[in-house]
MARSEFI-712853 format. One line per 4 residues: their letters; for each residue z, x, y of C-alpha. Coordinates in pm, whole numbers, plus 50000, padded with zeros to 5 digits. Example, Ala and Ser with C-alpha at 12.3 -4.5 7.8 and 13.67 -1.06 7.14 Angstrom:
BEGIN
AS = 50780:51230:49550  50714:51367:49894 $
This chain:
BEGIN
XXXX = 48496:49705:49599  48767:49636:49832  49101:49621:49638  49340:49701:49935 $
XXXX = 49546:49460:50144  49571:49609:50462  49244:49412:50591  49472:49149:50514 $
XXXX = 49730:49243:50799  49429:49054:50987  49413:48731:50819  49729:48409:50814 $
XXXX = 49997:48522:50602  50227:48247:50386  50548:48413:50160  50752:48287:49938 $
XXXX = 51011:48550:49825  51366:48677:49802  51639:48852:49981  51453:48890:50294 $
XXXX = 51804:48986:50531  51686:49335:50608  51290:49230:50692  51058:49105:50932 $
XXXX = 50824:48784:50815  50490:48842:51027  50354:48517:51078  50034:48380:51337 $
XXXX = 50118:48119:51514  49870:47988:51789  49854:48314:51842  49903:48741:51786 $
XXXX = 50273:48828:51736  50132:49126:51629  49996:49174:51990  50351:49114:52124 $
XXXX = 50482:49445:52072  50519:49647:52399  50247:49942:52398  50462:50177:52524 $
XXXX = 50650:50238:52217  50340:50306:52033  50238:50645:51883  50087:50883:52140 $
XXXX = 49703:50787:52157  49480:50996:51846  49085:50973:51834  48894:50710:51913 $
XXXX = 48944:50457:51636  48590:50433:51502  48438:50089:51261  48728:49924:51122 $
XXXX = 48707:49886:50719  48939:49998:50418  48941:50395:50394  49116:50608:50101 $
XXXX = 49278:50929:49987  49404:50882:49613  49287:50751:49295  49031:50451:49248 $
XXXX = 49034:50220:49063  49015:50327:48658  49098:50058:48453  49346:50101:48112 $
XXXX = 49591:49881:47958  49848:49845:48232  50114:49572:48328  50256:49791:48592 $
XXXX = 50258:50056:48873  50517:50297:49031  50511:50605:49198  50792:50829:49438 $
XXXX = 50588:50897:49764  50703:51109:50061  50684:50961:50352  50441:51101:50665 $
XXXX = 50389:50983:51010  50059:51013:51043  49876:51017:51383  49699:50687:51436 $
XXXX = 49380:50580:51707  49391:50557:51998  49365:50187:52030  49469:49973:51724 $
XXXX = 49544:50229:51451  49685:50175:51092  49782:50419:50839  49990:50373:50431 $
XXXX = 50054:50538:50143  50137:50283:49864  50129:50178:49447  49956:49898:49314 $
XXXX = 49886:49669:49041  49528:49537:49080  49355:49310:48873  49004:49335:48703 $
XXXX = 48851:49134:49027  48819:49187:49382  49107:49061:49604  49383:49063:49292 $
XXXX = 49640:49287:49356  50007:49346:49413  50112:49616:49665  50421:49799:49746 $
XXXX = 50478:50103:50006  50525:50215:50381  50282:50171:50715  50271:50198:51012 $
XXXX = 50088:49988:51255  50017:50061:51645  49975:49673:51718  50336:49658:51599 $
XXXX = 50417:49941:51808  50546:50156:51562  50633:50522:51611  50732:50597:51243 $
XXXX = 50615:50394:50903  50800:50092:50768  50815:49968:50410  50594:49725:50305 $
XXXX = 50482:49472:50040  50176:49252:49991  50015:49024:49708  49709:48844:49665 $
XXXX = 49593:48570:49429  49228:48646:49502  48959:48637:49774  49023:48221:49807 $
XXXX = 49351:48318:49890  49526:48477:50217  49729:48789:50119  50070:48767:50181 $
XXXX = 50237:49029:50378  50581:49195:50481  50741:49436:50603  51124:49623:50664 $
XXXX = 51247:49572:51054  51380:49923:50966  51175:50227:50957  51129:50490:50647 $
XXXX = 51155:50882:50581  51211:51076:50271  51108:50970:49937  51151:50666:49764 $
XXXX = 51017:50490:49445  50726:50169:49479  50730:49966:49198  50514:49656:49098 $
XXXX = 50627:49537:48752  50489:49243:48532  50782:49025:48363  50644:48838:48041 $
XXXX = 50941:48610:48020  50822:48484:48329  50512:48515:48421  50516:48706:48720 $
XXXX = 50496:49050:48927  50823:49234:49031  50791:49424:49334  51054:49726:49433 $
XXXX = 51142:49936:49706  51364:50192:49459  51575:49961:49229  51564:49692:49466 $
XXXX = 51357:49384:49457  51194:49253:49709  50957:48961:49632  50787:48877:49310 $
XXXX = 50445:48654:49326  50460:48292:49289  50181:48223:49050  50165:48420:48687 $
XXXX = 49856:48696:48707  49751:48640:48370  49625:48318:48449  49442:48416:48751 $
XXXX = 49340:48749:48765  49049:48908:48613  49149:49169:48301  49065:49512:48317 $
XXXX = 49400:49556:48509  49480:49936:48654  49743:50116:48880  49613:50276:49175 $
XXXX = 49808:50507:49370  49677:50589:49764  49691:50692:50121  49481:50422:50306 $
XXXX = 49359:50371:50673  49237:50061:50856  48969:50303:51099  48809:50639:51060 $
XXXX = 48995:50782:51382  49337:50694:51168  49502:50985:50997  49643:50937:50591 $
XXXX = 49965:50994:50582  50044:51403:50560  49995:51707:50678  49854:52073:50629 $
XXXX = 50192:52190:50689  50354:51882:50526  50168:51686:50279  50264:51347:50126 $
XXXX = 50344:51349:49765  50273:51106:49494  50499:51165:49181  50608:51068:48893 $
XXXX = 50304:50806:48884  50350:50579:48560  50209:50254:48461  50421:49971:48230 $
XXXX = 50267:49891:47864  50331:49533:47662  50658:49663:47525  50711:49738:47924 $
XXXX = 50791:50073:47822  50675:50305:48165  50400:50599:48052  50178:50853:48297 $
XXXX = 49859:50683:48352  49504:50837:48209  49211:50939:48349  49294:50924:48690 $
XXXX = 49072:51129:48973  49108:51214:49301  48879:51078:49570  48830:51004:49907 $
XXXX = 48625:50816:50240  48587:51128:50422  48565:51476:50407  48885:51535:50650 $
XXXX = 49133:51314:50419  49201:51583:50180  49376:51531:49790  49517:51825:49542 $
XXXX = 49672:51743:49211  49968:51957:49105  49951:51782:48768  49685:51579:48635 $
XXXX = 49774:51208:48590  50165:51280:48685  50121:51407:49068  49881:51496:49339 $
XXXX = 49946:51532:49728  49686:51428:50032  49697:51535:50393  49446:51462:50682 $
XX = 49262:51820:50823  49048:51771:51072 $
């Protein structure tokens, strides 16, 4: 089941949000902005990129009474393909259904022309509806917090890049998304010849990993495992349900 919204980097993109002075609204118009960026400031050239899809390093999906997701992740610049590569490591609050989610993190995209990852956030209603994406003109190293956080006095999601927020969704997900809600926490890649985020040497961390009850009090999620698409995108917990690491070892 595809729960991710980086296929959706591929699809029209609408937002409606708040203090947007520090980002970059990536919109098609008659055309690819995304193709506008010059190659040469791309990423040296990786693999060949392989079938494009939604690949994963992390936890799936495991549903349990959640109203929110947050995590501290390191941030990696991983190696991308040699032609149209894509590479994150984000948190998320996804709904019981396919295409319900809400998405915060960092990426980095060679048809922008990145050499480093940026921060990112994107929602979606559900598979009727395009995801809305964006992303920080600035790029992103260290560790910072990702937050998505439900507000019952209003009826929407919260999303954070550490105590800032960035956006919150327009529409109230309990009306619209499926229940069986769950916090998923991964390293995702658009092609097979994309690296996750991380290192042998230098591995990207995901910490502190809690999800929001009804009193929106924050706890460590449960029964959370470690999986991923292939055998090279490797994952290590350091402590069950509270932190794990992945790296890319080919």
């Amino acid at each position: 089941m595809i729960r991710s919204g980086i296929a959706g980097f591929l699809e029209n993109h609408s937002f409606a949000a708040v203090g947007w002075a520090s980002l970059v609204l990536l919109v098609l118009l008659a055309g690819s902005a995304a193709s506008s960026a010059p190659r040469s400031l791309a990423a040296p050239l990786g693999v060949p990129c392989g079938t494009q899809g939604n690949y994963f390093d992390g936890t799936p999906y495991s549903t349990q009474t959640t109203y929110g997701a947050f995590a501290s992740i390191s941030t990696g610049n991983p190696t991308l393909c040699d032609t149209a590569g894509d590479s994150s490591a984000w948190a998320m609050l996804s709904g019981g259904g396919q295409c319900q989610y809400t998405q915060v993190g960092y990426v980095k995209q060679r048809n922008m022309g990145d050499v480093a990852p940026h921060r990112f956030l994107e929602v979606r209603r559900g598979c009727g509806y395009p995801a809305t994406f964006y992303r920080e003109s600035a790029t992103v190293s260290g560790t910072h917090s990702y937050r998505n956080s439900y507000i019952f006095s209003v009826g929407r999601v919260y999303l954070y890049w550490d105590t800032t927020k960035v956006a919150e969704t327009t529409w109230d997900p309990a009306l619209v998304w499926t229940p069986g809600w769950a916090p998923e926490f991964n390293g995702e890649t658009l092609y097979p010849g994309d690296n996750v985020p991380g290192t042998t040497g230098s591995p990207v961390y995901f910490s502190s990993l809690k999800r929001m009850l009804r009193d929106s009090s924050w706890v460590n999620p449960i029964n959370l495992t470690l999986t991923s698409s292939f055998s090279y995108y490797k994952y290590q917990w350091d402590t069950v349900n509270q932190r794990f690491h992945i790296w890319t070892q080919r």
